[in-house]
C-alpha positions as CSV (number, residue, x, y, z in Angstrom):
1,X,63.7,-104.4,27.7
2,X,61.2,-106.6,29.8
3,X,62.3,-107.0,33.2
4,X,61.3,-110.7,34.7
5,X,61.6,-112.7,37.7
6,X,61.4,-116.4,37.6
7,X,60.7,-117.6,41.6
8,X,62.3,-120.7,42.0
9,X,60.7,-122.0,45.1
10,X,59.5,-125.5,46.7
11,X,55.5,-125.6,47.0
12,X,54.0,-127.4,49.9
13,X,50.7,-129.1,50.6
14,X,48.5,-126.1,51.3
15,X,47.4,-123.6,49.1
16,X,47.4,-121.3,51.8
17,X,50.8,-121.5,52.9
18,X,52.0,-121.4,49.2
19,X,50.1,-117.8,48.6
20,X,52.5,-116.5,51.3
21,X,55.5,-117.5,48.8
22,X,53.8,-116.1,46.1
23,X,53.4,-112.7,48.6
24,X,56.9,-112.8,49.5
25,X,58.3,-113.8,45.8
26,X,56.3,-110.4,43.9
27,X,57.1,-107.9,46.5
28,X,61.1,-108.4,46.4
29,X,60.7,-109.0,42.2
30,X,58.6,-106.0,42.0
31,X,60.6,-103.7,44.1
32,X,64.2,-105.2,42.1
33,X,61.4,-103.8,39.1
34,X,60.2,-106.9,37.7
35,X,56.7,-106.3,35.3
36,X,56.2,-110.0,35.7
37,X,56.7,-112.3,38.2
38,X,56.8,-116.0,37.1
39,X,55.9,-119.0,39.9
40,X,56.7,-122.6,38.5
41,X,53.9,-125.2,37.9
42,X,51.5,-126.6,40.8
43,X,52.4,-123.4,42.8
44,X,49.2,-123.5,44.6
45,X,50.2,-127.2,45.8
46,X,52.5,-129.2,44.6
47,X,52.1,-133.0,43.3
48,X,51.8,-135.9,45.5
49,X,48.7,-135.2,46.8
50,X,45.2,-135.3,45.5
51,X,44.4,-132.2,44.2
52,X,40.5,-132.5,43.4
53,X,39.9,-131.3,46.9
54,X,42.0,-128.2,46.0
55,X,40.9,-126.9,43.1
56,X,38.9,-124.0,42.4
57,X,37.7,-122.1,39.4
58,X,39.8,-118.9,38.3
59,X,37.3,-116.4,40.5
60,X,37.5,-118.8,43.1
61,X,39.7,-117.6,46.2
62,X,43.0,-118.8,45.7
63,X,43.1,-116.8,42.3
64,X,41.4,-114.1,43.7
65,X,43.6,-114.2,46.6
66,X,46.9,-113.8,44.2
67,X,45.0,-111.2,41.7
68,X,45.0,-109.0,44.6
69,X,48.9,-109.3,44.9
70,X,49.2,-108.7,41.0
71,X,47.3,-105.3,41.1
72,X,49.0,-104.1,44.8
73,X,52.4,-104.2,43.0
74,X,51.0,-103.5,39.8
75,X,52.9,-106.6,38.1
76,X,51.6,-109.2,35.8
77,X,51.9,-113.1,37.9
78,X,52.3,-116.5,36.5
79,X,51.6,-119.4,38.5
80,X,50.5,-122.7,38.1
81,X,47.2,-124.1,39.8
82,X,44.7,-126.1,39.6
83,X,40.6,-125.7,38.2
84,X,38.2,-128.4,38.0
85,X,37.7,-130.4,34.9
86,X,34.3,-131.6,35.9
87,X,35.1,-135.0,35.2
88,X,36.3,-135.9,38.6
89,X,39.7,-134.8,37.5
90,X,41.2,-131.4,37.6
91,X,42.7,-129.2,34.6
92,X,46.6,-128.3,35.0
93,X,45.9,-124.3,34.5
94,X,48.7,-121.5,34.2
95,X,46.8,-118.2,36.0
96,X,47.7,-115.4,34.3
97,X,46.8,-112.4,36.6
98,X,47.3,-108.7,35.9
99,X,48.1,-105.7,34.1
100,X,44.3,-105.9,32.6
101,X,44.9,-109.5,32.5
102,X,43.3,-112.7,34.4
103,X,42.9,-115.7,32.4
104,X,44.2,-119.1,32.2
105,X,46.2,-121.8,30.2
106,X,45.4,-125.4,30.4
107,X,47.9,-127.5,29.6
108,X,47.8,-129.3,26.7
109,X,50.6,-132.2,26.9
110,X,49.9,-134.1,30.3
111,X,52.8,-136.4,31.8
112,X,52.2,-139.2,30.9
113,X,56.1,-141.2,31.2
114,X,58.9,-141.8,33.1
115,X,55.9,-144.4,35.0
116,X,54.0,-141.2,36.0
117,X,50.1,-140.7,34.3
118,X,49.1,-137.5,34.7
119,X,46.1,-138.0,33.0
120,X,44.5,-140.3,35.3
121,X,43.7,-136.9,37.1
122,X,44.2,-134.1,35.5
123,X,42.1,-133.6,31.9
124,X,43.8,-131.8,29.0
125,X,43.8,-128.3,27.3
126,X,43.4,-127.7,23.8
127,X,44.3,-123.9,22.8
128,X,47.9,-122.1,23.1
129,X,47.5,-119.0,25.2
130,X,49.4,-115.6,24.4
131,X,48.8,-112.3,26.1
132,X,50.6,-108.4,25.8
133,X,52.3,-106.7,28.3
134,X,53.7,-103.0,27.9
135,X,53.7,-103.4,23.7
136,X,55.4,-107.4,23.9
137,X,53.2,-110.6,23.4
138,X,54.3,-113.4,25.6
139,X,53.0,-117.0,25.4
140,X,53.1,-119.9,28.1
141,X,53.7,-123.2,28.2
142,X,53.6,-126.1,31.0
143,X,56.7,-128.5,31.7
144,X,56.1,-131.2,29.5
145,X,55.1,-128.9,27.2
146,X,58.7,-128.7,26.0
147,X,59.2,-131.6,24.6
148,X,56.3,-130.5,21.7
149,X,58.0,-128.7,18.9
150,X,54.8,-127.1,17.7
151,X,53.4,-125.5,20.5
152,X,56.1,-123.6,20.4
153,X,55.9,-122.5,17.4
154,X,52.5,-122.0,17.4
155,X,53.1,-119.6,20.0
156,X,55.6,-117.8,17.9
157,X,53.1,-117.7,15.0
158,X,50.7,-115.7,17.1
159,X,53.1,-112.9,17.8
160,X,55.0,-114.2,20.9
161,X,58.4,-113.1,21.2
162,X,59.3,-114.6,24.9
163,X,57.0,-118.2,26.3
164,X,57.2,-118.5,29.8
165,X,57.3,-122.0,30.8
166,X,56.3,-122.5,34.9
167,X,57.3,-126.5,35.7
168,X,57.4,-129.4,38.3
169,X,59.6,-131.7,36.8
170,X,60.4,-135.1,37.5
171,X,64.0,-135.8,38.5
172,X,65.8,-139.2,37.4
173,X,69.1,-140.2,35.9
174,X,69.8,-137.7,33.0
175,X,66.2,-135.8,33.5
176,X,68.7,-132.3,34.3
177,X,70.2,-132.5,31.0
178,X,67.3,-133.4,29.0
179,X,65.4,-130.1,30.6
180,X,68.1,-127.8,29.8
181,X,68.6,-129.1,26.1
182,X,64.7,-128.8,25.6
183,X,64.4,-125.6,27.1
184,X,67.6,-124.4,24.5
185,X,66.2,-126.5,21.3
186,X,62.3,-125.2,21.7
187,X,64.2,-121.3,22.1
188,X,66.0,-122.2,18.8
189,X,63.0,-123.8,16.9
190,X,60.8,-121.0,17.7
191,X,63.0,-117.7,17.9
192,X,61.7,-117.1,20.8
193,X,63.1,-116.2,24.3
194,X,61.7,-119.1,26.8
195,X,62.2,-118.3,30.3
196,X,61.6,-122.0,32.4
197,X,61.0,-121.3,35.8
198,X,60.8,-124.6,38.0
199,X,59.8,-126.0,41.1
200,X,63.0,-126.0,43.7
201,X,64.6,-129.6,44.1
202,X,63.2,-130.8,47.6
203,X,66.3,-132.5,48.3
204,X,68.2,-129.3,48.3
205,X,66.2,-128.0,51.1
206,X,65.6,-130.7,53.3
207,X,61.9,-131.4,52.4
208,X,59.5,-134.5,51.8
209,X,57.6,-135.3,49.1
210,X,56.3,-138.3,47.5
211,X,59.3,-139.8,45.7
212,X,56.7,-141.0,43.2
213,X,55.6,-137.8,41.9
214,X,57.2,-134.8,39.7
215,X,58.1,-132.6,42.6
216,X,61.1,-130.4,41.1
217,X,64.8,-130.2,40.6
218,X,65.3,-126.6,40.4
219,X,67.8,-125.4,37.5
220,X,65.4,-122.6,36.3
221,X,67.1,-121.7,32.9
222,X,66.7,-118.8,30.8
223,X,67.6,-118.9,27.1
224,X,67.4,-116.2,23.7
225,X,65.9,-117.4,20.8
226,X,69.5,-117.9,19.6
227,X,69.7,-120.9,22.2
228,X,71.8,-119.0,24.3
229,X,71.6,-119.3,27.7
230,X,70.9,-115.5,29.8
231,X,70.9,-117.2,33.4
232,X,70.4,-120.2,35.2
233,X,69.6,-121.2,38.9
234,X,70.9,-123.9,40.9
235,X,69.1,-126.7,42.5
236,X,67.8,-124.6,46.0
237,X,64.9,-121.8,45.7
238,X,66.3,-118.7,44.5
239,X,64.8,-116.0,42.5
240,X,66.1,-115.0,38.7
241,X,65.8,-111.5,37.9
242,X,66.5,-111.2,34.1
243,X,66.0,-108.1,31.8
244,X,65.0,-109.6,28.1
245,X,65.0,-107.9,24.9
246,X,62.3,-109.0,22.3
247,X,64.4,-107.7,19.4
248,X,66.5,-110.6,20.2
249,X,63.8,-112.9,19.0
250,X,63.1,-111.2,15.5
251,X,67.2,-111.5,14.7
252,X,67.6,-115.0,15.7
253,X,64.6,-115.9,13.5
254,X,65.9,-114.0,10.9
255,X,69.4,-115.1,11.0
256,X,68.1,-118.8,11.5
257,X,65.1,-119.1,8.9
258,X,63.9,-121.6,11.7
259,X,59.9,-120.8,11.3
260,X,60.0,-118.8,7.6
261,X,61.5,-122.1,6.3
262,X,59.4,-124.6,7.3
263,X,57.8,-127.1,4.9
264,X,55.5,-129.2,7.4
């Protein structure tokens, strides 16, 4: 078993304000005995504002700053930030930090619908990113991510057996259902457990964001590679503690011949 917490939270403007939820959020997953702690997309800051200012490479000090809290509780963290692209637009980057581990994944789909363009400043990835933690290969994904079929199964094909998935998403008539059926379907299509860990709904708590931009609608889900849902969060910041068994993934791909049949 693989003990995770998913910290459903609302980011703010400032970085530095938001590594103070990120200290709060690992020390209460890690003494619960969490190994990783997962923090949705844009946790350093969240959209709405322009984020060239804020970004910094992964040994910059924001990264630095949450490495630190990775190795004092001796847990593997997930958040989302944001690196320069050296374009004048930033990259969309999953830090991955601890447990011999500090790396990053770009995001590879950028948001570009619903009237949002994410691409008009942020530049995309290109590689799918796995890494191991006590013996079980976990790969990430980003938000819009999940509405990509292959990514996920790409991730699967290198040996992942649970893909975290850290996101802001945009809220809008039926946007709630769409997130949950996404997050079930890409579980199915790869066998693999997906843990979705999303930004807080800003309503829920009183706060103000630009109502143009993808700022959260909470509803962290959890599902097995059977589609199955394991837990689920409500709209408001909360944590998810989940304990998740990789075996889980191997039976639902064997009993569903999603990946070993394939013909495209």
């Amino acid at each position: 078993m693989a003990r995770i917490a998913l910290c459903q939270v609302n980011s703010g403007d400032d970085p530095e304000a938001n590594l103070k939820l990120i200290r709060s959020g690992v020390e209460a997953a890690a003494a619960d005995g969490a190994r990783i702690v997962v923090f949705p997309e844009a946790a350093m800051a969240r959209f709405g504002r322009p984020l060239e200012p804020i970004a910094e490479p992964l040994d910059g000090p924001w990264a630095s700053a949450v490495a630190a809290v990775a190795a004092e509780h001796d847990v593997v963290v997930v958040a989302g930030m944001f690196t320069p692209a050296g374009d004048g637009r930033v990259r969309n980057t999953l830090l991955i930090t601890g447990g011999g581990h500090h790396r990053g994944y770009d995001k590879i789909h950028l948001y570009d619908a619903f009237g949002f363009a994410e691409s008009d400043t942020v530049a995309p990835g290109a590689s799918p990113v796995t890494f191991e933690l006590d013996g079980v290969v976990y790969g990430v994904a980003t938000c819009y991510d999940v509405r990509f079929p292959e990514l996920f199964r790409a991730l699967a094909d290198d040996g992942a057996d649970v893909v975290l998935l850290p996101a802001s998403w945009g809220a809008g008539e039926g946007k709630r259902e769409q997130w949950e059926v996404l997050v079930r379907a890409r579980a199915l299509d790869s066998g693999c457990w997906v843990l979705a860990c999303g930004q807080a709904d800003p309503a829920a708590t009183g706060v103000t964001v630009n109502p143009k931009a993808p700022t959260g609608i909470g509803y962290s889900l959890v599902a097995d590679g059977f589609g199955r849902v394991a837990a689920a969060a409500g709209a408001a910041p909360e944590t998810l503690l989940v304990d998740v068994d990789p075996a889980i993934s191997a039976q639902a791909r064997t009993a569903t011949g999603a990946l070993a049949n394939r013909r495209l």
